[in-house]
C-alpha positions in Angstrom: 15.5 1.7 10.9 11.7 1.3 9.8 10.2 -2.4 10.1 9.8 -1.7 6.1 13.5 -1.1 5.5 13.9 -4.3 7.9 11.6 -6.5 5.4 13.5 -4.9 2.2 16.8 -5.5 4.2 16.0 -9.1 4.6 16.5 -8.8 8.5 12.5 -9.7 8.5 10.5 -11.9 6.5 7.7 -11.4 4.2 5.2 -13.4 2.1 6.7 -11.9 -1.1 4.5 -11.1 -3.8 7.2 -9.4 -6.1 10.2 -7.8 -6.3 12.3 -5.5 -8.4 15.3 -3.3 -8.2 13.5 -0.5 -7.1 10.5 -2.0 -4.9 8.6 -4.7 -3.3 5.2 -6.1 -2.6 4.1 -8.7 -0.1 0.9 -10.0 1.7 -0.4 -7.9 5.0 0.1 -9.3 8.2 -3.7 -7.9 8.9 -5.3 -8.0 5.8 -8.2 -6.3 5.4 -9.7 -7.8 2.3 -9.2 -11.3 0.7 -6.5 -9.8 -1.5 -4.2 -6.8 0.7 -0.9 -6.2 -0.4 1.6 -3.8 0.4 4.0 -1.8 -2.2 6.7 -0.3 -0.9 9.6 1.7 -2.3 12.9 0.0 -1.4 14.1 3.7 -0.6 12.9 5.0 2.6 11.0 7.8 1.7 8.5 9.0 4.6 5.4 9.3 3.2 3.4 10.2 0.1 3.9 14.0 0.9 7.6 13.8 0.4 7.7 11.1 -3.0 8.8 13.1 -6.0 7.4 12.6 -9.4 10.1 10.1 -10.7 9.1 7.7 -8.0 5.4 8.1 -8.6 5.5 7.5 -12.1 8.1 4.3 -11.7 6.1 2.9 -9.4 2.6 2.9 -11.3 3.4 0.1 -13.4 4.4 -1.8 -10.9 1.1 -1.7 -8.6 -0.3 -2.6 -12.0 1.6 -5.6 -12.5 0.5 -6.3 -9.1 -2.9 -6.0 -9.6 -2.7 -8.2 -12.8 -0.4 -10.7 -11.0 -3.1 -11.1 -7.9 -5.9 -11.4 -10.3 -7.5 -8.3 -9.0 -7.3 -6.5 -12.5 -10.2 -7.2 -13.9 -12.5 -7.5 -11.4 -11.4 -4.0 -9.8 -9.1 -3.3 -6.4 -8.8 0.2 -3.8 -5.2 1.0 -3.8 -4.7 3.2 -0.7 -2.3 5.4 0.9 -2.8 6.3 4.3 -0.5 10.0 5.1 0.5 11.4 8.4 -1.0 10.2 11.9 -4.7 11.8 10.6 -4.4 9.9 7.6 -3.6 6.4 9.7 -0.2 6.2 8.7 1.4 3.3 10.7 4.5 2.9 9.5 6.5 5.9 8.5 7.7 4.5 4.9 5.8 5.2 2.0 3.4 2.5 1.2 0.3 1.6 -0.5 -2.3 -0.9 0.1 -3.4 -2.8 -2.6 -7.1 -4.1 -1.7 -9.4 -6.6 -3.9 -10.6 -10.2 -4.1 -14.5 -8.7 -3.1 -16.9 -6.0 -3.7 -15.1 -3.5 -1.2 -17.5 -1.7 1.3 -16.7 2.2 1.8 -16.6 1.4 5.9 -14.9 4.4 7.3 -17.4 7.0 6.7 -20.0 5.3 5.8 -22.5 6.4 8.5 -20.3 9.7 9.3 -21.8 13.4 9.1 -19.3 16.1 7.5 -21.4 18.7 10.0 -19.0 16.3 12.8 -15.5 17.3 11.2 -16.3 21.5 11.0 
């Protein structure tokens, strides 16, 4: 079992954000910007590659409810997910990072050349 299913489970605890039926959110352990919070399904699903349609458009307004709850809104927010072991994926269950609180820096390529990836 996943450390996610674990958390959803309540074998592990979380800062809890929110909750429904269907999914949670709660604070990084490593955030990343002032605001980072993860959304999860509460059905292991691997990754983004494998979420069907139905999922995706139930969980929407929920990452939006988020964003309104954590007062990130307004001001704008990244929301992230990272797929397979190129993408960064850690944790294999479907997860997004929701990101805000400060003007977010584009780090990760920012000093990158495409000529290095071909």
């Amino acid at each position: 079992m996943c450390i996610f299913c674990k958390i959803v489970n309540k074998e592990i605890p979380s800062n809890l954000v929110a909750e429904n039926d269907d999914f949670m959110a709660f604070h990084d352990i490593n955030p990343k910007a002032p605001i980072h919070i993860l959304i999860i399904p509460k059905q292991h699903v691997e990754s983004f590659h494998e979420v069907s349609g139905e999922m995706m458009a139930a969980i929407t307004p929920f990452i939006q409810e988020i964003a309104v709850k954590t007062g990130v809104s307004k001001t704008g927010y990244r929301v992230i997910s990272n797929i397979g072991e190129n993408g960064g994926q850690e944790v294999k269950h479907l997860h997004w990072h929701l990101l805000g609180g400060a003007r977010l820096a584009w780090g990760h390529f920012a000093d990158a050349d495409a000529k290095d990836f071909f």
